[in-house]
KEMIRO-657903 format. One record per residue: residue number from 1; residue in one letter; x, y, z of N, C-alpha, C in turn. Coordinates in Angstrom, 1 decimal. Example, Ala and Ser with C-alpha at 12.3 -4.5 7.8 and 13.67 -1.06 7.14 Angstrom:
BEGIN
SITE  seq  type   neast  nnorth     nup  caeast  canorth    caup   ceast  cnorth     cup
SITE    1     a    13.2    -5.7     7.8    12.3     -4.5     7.8    13.2    -3.3     7.8
SITE    2     s    12.8    -2.2     7.1    13.7     -1.1     7.1    12.9     0.0     7.9
***
This chain:
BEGIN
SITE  seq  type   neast  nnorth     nup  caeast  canorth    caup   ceast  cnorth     cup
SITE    1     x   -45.7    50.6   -37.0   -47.0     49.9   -36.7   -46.9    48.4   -36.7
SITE    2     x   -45.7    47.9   -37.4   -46.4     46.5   -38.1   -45.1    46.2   -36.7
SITE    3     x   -44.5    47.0   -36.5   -43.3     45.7   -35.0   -44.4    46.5   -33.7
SITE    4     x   -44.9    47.5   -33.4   -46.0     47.2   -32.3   -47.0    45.8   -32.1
SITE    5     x   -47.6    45.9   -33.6   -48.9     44.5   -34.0   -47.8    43.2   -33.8
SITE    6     x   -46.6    43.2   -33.9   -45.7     42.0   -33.8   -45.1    42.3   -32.5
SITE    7     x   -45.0    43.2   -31.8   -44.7     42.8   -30.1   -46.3    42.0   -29.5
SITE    8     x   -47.2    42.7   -30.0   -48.5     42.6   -28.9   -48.7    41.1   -29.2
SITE    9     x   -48.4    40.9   -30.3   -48.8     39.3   -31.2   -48.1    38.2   -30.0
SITE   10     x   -46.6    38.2   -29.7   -45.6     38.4   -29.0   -46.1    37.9   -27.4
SITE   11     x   -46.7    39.2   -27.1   -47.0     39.2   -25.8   -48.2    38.2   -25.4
SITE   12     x   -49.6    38.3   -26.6   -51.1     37.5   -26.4   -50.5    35.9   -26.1
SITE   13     x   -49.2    35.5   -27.3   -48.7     34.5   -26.7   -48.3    34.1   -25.6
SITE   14     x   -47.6    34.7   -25.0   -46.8     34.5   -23.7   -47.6    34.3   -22.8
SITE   15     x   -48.7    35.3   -23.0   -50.0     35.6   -21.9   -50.4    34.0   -22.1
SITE   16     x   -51.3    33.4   -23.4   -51.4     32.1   -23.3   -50.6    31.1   -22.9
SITE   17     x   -49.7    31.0   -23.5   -48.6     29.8   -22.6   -48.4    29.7   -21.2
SITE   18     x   -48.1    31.7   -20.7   -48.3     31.2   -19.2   -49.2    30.8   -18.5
SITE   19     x   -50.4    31.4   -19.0   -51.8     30.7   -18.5   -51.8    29.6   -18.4
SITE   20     x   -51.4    28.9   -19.5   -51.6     27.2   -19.4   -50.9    26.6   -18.7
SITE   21     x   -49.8    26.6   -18.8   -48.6     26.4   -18.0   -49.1    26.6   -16.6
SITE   22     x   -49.5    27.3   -15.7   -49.9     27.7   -14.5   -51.5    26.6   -14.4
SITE   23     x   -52.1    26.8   -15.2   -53.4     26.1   -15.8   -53.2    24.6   -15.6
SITE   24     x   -52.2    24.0   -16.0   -52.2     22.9   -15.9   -51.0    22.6   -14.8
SITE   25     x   -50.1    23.1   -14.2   -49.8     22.5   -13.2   -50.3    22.9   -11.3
SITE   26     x   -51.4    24.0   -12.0   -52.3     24.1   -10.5   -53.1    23.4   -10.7
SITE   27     x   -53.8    23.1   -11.9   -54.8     21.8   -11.9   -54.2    20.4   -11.4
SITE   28     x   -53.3    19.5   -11.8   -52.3     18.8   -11.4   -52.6    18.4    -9.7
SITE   29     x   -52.1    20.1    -9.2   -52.3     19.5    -7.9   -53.5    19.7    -6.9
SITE   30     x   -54.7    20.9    -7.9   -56.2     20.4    -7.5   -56.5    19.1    -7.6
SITE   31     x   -55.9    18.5    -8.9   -56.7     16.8    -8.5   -55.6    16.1    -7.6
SITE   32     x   -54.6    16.1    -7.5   -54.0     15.4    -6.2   -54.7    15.3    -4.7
SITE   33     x   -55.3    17.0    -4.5   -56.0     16.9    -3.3   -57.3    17.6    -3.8
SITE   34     x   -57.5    17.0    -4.4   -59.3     16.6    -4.3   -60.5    16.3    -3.5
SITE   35     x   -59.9    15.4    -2.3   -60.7     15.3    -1.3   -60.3    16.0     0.1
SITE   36     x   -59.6    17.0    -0.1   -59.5     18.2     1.3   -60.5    19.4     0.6
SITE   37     x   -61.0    19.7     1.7   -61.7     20.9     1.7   -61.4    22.1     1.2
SITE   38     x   -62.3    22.8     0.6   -62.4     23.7    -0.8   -61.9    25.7     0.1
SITE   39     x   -62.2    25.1     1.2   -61.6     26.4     1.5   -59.9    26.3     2.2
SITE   40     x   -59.4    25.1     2.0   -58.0     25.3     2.3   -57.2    25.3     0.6
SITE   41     x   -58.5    25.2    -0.3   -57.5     25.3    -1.8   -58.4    26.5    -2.5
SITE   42     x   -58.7    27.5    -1.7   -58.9     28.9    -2.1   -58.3    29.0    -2.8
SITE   43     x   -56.5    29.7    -2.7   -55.5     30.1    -3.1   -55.6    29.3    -4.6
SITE   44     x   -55.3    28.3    -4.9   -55.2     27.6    -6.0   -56.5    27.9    -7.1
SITE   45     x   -57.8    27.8    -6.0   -58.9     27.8    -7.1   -58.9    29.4    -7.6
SITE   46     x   -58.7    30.3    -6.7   -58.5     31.6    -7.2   -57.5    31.6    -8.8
SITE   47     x   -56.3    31.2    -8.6   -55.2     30.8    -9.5   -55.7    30.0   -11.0
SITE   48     x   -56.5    28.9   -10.4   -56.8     27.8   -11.6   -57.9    29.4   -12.5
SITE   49     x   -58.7    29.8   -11.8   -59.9     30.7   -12.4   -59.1    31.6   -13.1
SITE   50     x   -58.1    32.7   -12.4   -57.3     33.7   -13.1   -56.7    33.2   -14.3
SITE   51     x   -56.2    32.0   -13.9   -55.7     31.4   -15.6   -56.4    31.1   -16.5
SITE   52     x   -57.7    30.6   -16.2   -58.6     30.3   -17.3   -59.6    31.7   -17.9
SITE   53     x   -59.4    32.9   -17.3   -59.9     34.1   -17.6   -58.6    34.8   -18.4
SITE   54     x   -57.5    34.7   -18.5   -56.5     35.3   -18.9   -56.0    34.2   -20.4
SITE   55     x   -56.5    32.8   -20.2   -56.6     32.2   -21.5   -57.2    32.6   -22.7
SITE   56     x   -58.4    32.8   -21.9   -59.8     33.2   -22.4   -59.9    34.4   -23.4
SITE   57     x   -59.1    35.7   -22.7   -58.4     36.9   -22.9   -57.9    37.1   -24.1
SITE   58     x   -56.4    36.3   -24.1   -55.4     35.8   -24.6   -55.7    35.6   -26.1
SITE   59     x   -56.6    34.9   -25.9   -56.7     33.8   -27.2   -58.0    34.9   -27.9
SITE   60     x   -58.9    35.4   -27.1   -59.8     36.8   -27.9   -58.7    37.8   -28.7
SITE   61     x   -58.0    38.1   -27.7   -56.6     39.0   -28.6   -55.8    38.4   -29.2
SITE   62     x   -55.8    37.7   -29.4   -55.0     36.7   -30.8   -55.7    37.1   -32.1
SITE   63     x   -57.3    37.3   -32.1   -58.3     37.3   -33.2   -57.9    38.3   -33.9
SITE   64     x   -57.7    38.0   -35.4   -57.4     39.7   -36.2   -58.3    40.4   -35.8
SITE   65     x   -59.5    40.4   -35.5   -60.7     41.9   -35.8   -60.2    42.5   -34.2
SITE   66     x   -59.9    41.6   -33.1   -59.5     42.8   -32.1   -58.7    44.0   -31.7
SITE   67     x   -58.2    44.2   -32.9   -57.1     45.5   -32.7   -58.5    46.6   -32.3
SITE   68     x   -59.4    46.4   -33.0   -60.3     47.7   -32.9   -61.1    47.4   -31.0
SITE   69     x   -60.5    47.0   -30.3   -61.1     46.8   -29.5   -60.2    47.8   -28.3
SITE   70     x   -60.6    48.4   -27.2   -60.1     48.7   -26.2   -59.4    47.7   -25.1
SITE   71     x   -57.9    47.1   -25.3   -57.8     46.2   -24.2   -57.3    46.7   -23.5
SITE   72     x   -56.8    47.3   -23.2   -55.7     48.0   -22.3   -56.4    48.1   -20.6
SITE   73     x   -57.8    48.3   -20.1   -58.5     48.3   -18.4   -58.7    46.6   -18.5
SITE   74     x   -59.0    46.0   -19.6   -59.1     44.4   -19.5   -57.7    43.7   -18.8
SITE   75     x   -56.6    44.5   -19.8   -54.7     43.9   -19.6   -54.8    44.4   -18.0
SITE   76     x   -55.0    45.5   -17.9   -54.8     46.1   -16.5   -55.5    44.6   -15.1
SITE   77     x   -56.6    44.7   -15.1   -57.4     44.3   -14.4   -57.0    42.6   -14.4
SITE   78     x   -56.8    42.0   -15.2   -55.6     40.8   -15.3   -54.4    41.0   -14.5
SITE   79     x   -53.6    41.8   -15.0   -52.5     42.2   -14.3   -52.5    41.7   -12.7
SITE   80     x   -53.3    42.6   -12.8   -53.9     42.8   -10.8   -54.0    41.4   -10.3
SITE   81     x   -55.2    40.9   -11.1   -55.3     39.8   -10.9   -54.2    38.7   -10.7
SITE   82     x   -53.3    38.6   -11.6   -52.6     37.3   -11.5   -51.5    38.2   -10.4
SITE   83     x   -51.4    39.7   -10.2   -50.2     39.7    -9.0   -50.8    39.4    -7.9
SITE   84     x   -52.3    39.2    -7.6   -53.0     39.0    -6.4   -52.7    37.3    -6.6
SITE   85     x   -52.8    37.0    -7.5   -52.6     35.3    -7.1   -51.3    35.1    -7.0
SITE   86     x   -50.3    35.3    -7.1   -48.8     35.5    -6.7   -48.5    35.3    -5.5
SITE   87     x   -49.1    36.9    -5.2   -48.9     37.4    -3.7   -49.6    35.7    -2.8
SITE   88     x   -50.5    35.7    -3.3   -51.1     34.2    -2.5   -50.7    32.8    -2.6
SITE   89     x   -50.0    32.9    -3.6   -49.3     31.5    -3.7   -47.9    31.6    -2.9
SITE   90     x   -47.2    32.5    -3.0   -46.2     33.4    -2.4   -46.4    33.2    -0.5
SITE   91     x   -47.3    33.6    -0.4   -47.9     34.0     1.1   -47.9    32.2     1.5
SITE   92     x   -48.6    31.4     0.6   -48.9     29.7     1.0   -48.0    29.0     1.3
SITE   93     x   -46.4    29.3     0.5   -45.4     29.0     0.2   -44.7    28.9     1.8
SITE   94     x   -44.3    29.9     1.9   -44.2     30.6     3.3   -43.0    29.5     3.9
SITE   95     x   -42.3    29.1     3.3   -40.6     28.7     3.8   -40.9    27.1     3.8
SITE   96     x   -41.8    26.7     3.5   -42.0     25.2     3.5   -40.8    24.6     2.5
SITE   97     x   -41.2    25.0     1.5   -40.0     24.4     0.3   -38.6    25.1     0.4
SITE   98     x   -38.3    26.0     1.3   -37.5     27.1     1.1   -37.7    28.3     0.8
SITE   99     x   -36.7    28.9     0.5   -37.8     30.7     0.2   -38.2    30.3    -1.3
SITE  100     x   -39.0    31.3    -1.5   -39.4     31.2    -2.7   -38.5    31.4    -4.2
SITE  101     x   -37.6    32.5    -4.0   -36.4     32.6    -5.0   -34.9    32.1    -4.8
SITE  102     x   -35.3    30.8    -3.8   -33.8     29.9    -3.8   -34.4    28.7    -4.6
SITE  103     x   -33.4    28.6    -5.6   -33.9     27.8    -6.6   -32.9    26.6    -6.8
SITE  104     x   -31.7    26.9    -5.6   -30.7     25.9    -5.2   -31.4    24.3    -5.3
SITE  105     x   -31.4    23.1    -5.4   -31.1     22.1    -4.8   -32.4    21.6    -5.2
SITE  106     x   -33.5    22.1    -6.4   -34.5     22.1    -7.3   -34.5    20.7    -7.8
SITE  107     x   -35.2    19.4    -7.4   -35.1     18.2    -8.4   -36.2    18.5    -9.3
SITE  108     x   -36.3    17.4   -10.7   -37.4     17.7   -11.7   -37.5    16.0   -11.9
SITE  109     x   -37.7    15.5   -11.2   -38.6     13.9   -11.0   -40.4    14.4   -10.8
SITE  110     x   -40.7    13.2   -11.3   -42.4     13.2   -10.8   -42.8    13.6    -9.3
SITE  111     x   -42.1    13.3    -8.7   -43.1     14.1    -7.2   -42.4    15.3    -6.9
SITE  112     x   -41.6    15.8    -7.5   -40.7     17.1    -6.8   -42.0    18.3    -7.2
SITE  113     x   -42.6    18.5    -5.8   -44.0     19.3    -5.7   -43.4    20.6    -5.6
SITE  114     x   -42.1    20.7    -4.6   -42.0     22.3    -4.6   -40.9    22.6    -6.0
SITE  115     x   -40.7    22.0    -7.1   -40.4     22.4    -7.6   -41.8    22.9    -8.3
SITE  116     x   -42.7    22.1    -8.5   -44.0     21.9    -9.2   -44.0    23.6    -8.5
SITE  117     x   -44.4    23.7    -7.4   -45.4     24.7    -6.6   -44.1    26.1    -7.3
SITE  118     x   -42.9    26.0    -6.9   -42.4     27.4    -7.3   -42.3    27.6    -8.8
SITE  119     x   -42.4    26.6    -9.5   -42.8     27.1   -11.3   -44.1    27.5   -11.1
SITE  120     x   -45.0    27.2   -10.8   -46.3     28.1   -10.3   -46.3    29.0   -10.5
SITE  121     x   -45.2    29.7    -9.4   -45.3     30.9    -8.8   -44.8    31.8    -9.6
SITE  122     x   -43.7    31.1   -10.4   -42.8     31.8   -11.3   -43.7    32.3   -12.7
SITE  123     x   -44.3    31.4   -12.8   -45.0     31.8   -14.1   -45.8    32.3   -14.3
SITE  124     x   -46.7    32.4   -13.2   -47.7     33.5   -12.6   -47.1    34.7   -12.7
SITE  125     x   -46.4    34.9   -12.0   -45.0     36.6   -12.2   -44.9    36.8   -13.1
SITE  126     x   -44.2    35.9   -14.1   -44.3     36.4   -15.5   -45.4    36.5   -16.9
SITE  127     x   -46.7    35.8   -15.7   -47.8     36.4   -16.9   -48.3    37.8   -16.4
SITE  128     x   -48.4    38.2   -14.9   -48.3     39.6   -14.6   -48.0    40.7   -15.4
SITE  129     x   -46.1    40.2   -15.7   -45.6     41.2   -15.8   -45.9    40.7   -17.5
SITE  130     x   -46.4    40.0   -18.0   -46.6     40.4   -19.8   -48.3    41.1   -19.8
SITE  131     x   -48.9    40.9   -18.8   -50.6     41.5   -18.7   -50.3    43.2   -18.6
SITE  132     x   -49.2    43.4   -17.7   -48.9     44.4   -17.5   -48.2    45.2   -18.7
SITE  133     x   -47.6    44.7   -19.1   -46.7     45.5   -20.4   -47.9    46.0   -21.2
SITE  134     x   -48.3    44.2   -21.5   -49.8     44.9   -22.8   -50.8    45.9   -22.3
SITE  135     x   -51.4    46.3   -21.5   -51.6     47.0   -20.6   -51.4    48.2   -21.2
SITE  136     x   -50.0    48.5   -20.4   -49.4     49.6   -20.5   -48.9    50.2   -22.3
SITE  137     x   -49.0    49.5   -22.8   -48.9     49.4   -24.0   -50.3    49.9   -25.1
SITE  138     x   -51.3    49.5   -24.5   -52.5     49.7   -24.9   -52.9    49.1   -25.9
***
């Protein structure tokens, strides 16, 4: 029981880090383009909202008293959620920077945006697949 309560402990983290992480570097480039129109940054505001609902999540399941709580249709419906924002950052991407899992030729200076944009993507995937585990985990 006590290394289940120490995976899931494990996982609420990851879930928050990736949140933030995705949280702050889709926020980053909402305020870069701030003044384009709100329905060509769907994709992102969808993303910025999934992260701050999976923070939100995250950090409730951190609380000792929530073991007595049912998360498992909450982890699920997360899950969904951040692979639907994936799929859409994924779909936005669409060979501009290169594919999305060529990670060749990657700088990490201040304006390298597709590096910015495919850590995005990447970390989104991997709060998925930790929404998913806990989830499935129950």
């Amino acid at each position: 029981m006590f290394l289940a309560d120490l995976f899931s402990m494990i996982l609420r983290l990851s879930e928050l880090a990736f949140g933030a992480i995705v949280a702050g570097l889709n926020g980053d480039y909402l305020h870069a383009a701030q003044h384009a129109d709100s329905w060509q940054l769907h994709r992102f505001i969808y993303a910025e909202v999934v992260a701050g609902v999976s923070i939100f999540f995250a950090v409730v399941g951190l609380f000792p008293f929530s073991g007595c709580f049912i998360h498992w249709p909450a982890d699920f419906f997360i899950s969904v959620a951040w692979f639907v924002a994936f799929g859409l950052l994924v779909d936005w991407l669409s060979g501009n920077c290169g594919y999305v899992f060529d990670w060749d030729g990657l700088t990490f200076d201040v304006t390298a945006s597709c590096a910015q944009w495919k850590a995005t993507i990447a970390f989104s995937f991997l709060s998925a697949i930790c929404w998913l585990v806990s989830a499935l985990l129950g």
